[in-house]
N, C-alpha and C positions, 0 to 999 in steps of 0.2 A: 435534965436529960443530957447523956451525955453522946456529940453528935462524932460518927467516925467516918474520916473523908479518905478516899481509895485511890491510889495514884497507882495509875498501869505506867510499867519500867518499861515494857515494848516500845510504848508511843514515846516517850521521850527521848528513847538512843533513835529512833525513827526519826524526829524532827532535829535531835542533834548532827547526826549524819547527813538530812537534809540541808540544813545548815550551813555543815561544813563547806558541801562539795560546793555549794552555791557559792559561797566565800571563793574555795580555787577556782571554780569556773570563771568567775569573774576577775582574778587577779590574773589568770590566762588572755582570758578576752584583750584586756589593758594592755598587759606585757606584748601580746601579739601584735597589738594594733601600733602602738610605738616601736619596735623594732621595726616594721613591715611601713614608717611611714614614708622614710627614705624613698620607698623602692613603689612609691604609688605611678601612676598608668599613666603614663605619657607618651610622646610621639618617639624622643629617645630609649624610652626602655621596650616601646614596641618595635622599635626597627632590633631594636638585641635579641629582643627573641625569634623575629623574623628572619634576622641575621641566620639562626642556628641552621634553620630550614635550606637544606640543601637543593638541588636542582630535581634530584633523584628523586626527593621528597614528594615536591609538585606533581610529578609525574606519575607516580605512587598513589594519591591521593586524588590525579583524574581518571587515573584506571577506574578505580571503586565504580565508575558510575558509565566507562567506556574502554575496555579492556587493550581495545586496539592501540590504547596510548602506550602502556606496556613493551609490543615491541618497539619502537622507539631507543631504548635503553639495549645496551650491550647485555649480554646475559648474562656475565658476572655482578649486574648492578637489576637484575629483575624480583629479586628476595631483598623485600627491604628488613633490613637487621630492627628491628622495635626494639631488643632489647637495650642495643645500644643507642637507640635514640631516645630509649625512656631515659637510662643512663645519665646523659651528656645534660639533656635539658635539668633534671634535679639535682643533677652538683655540680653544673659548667665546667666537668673534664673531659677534654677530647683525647681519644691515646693518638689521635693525630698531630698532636701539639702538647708537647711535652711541657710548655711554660704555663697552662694551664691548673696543671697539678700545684703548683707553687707559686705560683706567679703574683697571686694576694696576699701572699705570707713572706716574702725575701723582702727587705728593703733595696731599692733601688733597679727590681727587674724590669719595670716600667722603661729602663733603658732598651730594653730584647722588646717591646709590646708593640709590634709591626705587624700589618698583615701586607701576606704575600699577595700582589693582584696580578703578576704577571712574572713567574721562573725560567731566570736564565737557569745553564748548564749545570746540575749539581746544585741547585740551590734549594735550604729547604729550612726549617725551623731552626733547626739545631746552628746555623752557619748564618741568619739575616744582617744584615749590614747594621750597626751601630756607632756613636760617635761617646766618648767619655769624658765631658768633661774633665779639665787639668786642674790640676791643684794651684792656688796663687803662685806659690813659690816656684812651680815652676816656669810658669807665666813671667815672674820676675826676672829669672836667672839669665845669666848670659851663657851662651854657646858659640863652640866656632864650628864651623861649617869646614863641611869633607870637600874643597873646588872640584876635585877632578870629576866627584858626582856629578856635579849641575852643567858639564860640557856637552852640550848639541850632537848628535851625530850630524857630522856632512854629508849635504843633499844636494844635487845638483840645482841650477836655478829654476825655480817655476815657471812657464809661459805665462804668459799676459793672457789674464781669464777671458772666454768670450762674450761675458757678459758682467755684467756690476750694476750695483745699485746708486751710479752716477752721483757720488760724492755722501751718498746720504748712508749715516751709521746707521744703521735697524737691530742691531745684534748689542747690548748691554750685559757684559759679564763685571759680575764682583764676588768680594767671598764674605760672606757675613763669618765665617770662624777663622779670621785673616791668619793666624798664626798655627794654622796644622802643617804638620812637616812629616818628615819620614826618616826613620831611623837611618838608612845607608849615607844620608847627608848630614847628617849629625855627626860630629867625631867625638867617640867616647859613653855613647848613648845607647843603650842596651833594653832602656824600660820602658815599655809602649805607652807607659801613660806620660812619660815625658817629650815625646814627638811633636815639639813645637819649637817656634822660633820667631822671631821677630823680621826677618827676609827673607830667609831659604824656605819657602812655604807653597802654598797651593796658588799662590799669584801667581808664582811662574809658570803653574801649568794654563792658567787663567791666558797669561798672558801668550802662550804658546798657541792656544785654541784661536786668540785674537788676530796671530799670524797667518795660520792656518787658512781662517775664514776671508782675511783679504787678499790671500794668493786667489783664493777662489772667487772673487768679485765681492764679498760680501761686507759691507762697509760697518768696521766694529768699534763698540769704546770699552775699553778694559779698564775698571777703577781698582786700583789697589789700594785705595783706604783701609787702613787698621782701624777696625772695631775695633779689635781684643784693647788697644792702645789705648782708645776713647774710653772703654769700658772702665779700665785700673785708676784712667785720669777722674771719671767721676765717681770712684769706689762705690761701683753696681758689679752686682754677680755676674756670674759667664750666660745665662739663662738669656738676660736682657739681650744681648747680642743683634736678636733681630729688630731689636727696639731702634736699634742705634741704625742697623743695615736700612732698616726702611725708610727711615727720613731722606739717608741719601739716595735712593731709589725714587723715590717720589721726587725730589728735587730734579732729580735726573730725569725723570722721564716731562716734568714739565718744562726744562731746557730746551729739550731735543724732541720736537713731536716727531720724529722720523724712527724712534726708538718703537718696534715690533716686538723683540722676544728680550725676555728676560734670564739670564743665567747665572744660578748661585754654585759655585764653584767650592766642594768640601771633599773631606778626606775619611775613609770608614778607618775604622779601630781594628777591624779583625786581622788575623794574619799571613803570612804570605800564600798560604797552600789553598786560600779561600780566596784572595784579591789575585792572582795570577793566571793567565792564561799562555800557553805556547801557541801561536800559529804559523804555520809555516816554518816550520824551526827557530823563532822569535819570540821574546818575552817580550807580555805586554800586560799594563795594569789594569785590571777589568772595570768596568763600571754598574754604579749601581741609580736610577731612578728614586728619588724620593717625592711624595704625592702627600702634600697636608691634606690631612680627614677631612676639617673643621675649615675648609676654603671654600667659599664661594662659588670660584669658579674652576671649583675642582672638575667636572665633566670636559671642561674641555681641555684642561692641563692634562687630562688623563688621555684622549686622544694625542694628542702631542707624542707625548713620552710612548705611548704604545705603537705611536709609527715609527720612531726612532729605535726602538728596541727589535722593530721586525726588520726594520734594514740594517742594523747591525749584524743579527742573527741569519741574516742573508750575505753579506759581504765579509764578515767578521766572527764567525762561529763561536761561540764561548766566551767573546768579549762584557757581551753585558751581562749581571748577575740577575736581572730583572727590575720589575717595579716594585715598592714597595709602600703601604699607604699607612702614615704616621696619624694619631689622633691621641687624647685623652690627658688623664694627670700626667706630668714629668716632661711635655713636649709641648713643642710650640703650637703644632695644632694647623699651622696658614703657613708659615714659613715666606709668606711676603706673595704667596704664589696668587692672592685673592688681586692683589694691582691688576693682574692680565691676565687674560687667558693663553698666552703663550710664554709661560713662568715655568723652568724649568731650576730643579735641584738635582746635581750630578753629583756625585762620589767619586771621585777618582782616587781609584787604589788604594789601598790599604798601610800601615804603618811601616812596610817591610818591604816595598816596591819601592824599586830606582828612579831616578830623573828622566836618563833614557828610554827606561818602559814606560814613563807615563806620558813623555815627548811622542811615542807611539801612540798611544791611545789619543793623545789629545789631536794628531792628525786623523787618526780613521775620526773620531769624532765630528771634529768639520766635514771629513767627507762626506758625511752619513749627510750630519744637517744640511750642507748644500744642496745636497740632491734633495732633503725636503725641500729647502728652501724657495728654490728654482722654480721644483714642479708646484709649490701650492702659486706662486708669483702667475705661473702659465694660469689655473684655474681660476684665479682672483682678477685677472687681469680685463677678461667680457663683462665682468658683475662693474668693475672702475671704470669701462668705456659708459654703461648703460648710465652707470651715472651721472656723467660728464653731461 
């Protein structure tokens, strides 16, 4: 007997196709879950997305449930845009910030990867203060210097301040990028990425602020230690810099317990129509705030700098460029500011400002901090009795 066996061709493209898909579905699953493992839930990827959520945001979102909150907001900010915040959050582009767009795909934009916390005059994505590392070679090279640049204007003599901090230094300025210079004191020097030097550098505005601040009573120690020097001598990269700054920082502040604030003394990259200010019919080299992310005791660095920036921008109009808050790959992250909570990083001027404009600035500068100075001395001074 002969037996004849029946095979349905439906069911088997059926279980084939079944099959299949199961197959991609699961090579999806895998692939998705290892691409996506980077970027699992943490406290840092939560504050990024948090980060995105605007103020406008919040307030949008307690309407829903109490309208009244609504007025609050200006009425150009009462329609909240979805589309653009569906937008921004699934491909992290803001048209508010043009480095956005690019900014994970250019090698080395990590240099521009600042946020703005507080805009001086004209300041805005396109124009943030930055530093460029130099190439070795030019680091090595020798330069001669323009003299007539580096001449003081004459001032008459200062009075005898009416108060001081009776012998005791509190004020420690150094520059951890010891050899940033400015082209008009360079002779022959035309390339912003070559604006260094081995003397003619940001010490001397260091040490101009030093003078500054003891006309004023305020008892200073200016360290002009060359990093960059130490750096080439133990052939370590430009990066390390604050490696080397901090040691003597620390050293320093365990010499001198009388030592309060801390000041790191650097120089921005951009160029002159961005670092300059006229006031009064007078050129002056503007400054810029810089605020490590990744610091400790960034809250109260950031009080600091945010008072100095409003008495600037009160006695000094246009002088500061703002604060800026540094963090991530490509940067140092602390910038030495976690020592203290009165740890300051200034910018003075840019590659294309003179001696004389930044002998400007660096007196309104003391000015400004005096008058913090002083007034926080008056506040602090019932808390030092009660203790006593």
């Amino acid at each position: 007997m002969d037996m004849m066996v029946t095979v349905d061709g439906a069911s088997i493209k059926k279980w084939i196709i079944f099959i299949l898909f199961l197959f991609i579905g699961t090579i999806t699953v895998v692939a998705t879950m290892t691409a996506t493992s980077t970027y699992r839930l943490s406290s840092s990827s939560v504050h990024e997305v948090a980060h995105r959520f605007s103020t406008e945001s919040l307030v949008h979102l307690l309407s829903s449930e109490n309208v009244y909150f609504r007025q609050t907001l200006p009425k150009e900010k009462r329609q909240l845009p979805y589309s653009t915040y569906f937008f921004e959050m699934t491909t992290s582009v803001n048209f508010n910030d043009p480095r956005s767009l690019l900014g994970r795909e250019l090698p080395g934009f990590s240099l521009y990867d600042s946020e703005i916390i507080l805009a001086g005059e004209g300041t805005n994505f396109t124009n943030i203060p930055y530093e460029s590392p130099p190439p070795l070679e030019v680091l090595l090279a020798e330069r001669e210097a323009a003299q007539e640049q580096l001449q003081e204007e004459e001032t008459p003599p200062a009075p005898a301040p009416s108060q001081t901090t009776g012998g005791r230094k509190v004020v420690y300025i150094y520059h951890t990028h010891t050899q940033e210079s400015y082209l008009p004191a360079l002779k022959g020097v035309t390339n912003p990425n070559f604006a260094h030097h081995p003397t003619v550098n940001v010490t001397r505005v260091g040490k101009k602020i030093g003078e500054e601040l003891e006309k004023r009573g305020i008892g200073t120690v200016v360290d002009t230690t060359d990093f960059i020097s130490q750096l080439l001598t133990n052939n370590m990269p430009y990066h390390k810099a604050y490696e080397m700054s901090r040691k003597t920082v620390v050293e320093a502040m365990a010499n001198n317990r009388d030592v309060q604030y801390l000041i790191d003394i650097h120089r921005d990259s951009r160029r002159r129509n961005d670092t300059t200010v006229t006031i009064n019919g007078v050129d002056y080299a503007r400054v810029s705030f810089i605020i490590g992310g990744e610091n400790a005791k960034y809250e109260k660095n950031l009080q600091l700098v945010t008072k100095l920036h409003e008495l600037l921008e009160k006695k000094y109009p246009g002088l500061s460029r703002g604060t800026f808050e540094k963090k991530g790959v490509g940067t140092n992250g602390k910038f030495n500011q976690d020592l203290s909570e009165n740890a300051i990083l200034i910018e003075f001027g840019g590659v294309d400002n003179t001696f004389p404009e930044l002998y400007r600035t660096a007196a309104a500068v003391a000015d400004v901090f005096s008058e913090y100075y002083w007034q926080a001395e008056k506040v602090n001074a019932p808390q030092q009795a009660e203790k006593k």
